[in-house]
C-alpha positions in Angstrom: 47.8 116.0 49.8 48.5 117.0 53.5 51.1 119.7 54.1 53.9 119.8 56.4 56.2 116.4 55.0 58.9 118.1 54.6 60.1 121.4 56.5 61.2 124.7 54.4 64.2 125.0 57.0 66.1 123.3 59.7 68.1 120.8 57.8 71.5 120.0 58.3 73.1 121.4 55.0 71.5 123.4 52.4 69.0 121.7 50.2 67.8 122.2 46.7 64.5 124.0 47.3 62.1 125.7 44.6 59.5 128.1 45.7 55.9 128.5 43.6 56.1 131.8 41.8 52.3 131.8 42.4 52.9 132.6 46.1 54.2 135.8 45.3 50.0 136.8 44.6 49.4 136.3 48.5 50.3 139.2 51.2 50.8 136.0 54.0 52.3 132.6 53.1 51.7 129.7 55.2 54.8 127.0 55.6 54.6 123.9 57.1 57.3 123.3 59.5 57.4 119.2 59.0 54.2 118.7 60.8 50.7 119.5 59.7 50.0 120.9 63.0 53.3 123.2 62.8 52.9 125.9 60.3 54.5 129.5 60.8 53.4 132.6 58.6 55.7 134.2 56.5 55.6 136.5 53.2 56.7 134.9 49.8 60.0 136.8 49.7 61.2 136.3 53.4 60.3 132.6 52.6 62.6 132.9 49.8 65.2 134.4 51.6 65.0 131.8 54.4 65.4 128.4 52.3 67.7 129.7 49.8 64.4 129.0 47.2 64.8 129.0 43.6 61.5 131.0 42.2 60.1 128.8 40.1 56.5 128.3 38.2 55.3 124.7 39.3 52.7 123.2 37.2 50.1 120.3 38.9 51.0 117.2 37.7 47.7 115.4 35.7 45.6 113.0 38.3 
C-alpha cells in the first residue's frame, strides 16, 4: 500500500479522522500530504492536534 491518498489536513470541513495509537512509540511521524512525494514530519501529538484525530488502536486487516 502506497502512502499519501488521502491528506491528514487541508480539507474543506472537518473530517472524521483516527490516528494509530502505535504512532505514539515514534519521536518523528511522517504524514503524507495527498501525494507520495509530499510528506511533512510531525510528532504523534501535534499530528493529533492538527486533524482533530481520534486516538485509536487500528488492527491490520487479514490478507
Amino acid at each position: 500500500m502506497a502512502i499519501g491518498g488521502v491528506a491528514p489536513v487541508g480539507h474543506p470541513g472537518l473530517i472524521r479522522t483516527v490516528v494509530d495509537t502505535d504512532l505514539a512509540r515514534f519521536d518523528a511521524v511522517w504524514a503524507a500530504a495527498g501525494h507520495s512525494h509530499a510528506v511533512f514530519r510531525t510528532t504523534y501529538a501535534d499530528l493529533l492536534a492538527l486533524t482533530r484525530g481520534a486516538p485509536t488502536a487500528v488492527t491490520p486487516s487479514a490478507p
